[in-house]
C-alpha positions in Angstrom: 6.3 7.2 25.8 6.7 3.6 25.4 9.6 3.4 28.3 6.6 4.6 30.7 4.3 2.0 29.3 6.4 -0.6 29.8 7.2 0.6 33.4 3.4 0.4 33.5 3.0 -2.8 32.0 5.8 -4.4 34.3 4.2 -2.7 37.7 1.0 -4.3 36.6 2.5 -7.5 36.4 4.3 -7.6 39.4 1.2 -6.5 41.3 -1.6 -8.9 39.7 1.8 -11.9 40.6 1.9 -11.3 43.8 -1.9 -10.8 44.5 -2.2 -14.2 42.8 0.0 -15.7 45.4 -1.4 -14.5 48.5 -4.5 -15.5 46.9 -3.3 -19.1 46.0 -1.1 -19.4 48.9 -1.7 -16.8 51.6 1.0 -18.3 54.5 4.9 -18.2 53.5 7.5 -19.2 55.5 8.7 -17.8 58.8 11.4 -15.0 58.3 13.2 -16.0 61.9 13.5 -19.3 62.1 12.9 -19.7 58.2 9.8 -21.9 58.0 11.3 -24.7 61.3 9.4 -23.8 63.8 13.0 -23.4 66.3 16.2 -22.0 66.5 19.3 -24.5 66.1 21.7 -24.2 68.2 25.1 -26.3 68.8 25.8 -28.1 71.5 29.4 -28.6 73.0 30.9 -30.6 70.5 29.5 -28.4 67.7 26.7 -30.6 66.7 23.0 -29.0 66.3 20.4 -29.1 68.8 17.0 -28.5 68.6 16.9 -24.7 70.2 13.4 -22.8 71.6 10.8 -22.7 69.6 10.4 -19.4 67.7 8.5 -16.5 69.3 6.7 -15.4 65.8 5.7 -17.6 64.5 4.5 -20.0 68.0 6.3 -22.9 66.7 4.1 -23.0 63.3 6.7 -22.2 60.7 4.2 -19.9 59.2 3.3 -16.4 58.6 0.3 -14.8 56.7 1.8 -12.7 53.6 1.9 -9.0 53.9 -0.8 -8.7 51.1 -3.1 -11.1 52.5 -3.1 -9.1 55.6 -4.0 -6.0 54.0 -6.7 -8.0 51.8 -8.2 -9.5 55.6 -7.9 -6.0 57.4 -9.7 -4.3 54.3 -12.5 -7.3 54.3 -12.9 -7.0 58.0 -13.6 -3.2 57.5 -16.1 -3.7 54.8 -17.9 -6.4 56.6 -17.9 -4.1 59.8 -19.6 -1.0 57.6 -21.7 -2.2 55.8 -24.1 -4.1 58.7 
């Protein structure tokens, strides 16, 4: 009995953590170009370049969390409902 309460206990945690950080911080860092903005690329001596900007993020180095998109999509339905 106490194993499954501590699974509990630690699912809790990790839930209420990361619903505190898309909370505190809702934008991490872009997964392609890993919060640049661009690609690098080298050039013909084998130093880097600036590459294209990346398509995901539009240059930003942003993204919204996963949770904070499900928090906006869920707020957007409520608001939507309820006038």
């Amino acid at each position: 009995m106490s194993l499954l309460l501590l699974a509990a206990a630690c699912l809790l945690a990790v839930t209420f953590g990361y619903g505190g950080r898309c909370w505190l911080s809702p934008f991490g860092d872009c997964r392609k170009c890993h919060g640049m903005g661009h690609a690098l690329k080298n050039d013909r001596k084998g130093r880097l370049k600036r590459g294209k900007d990346c398509r995901r993020c539009k240059a930003t180095g942003k993204r919204i969390r996963v949770g904070r998109w499900i928090y906006n999509r869920a707020a957007r339905t409520y608001r939507a409902g309820t006038r």
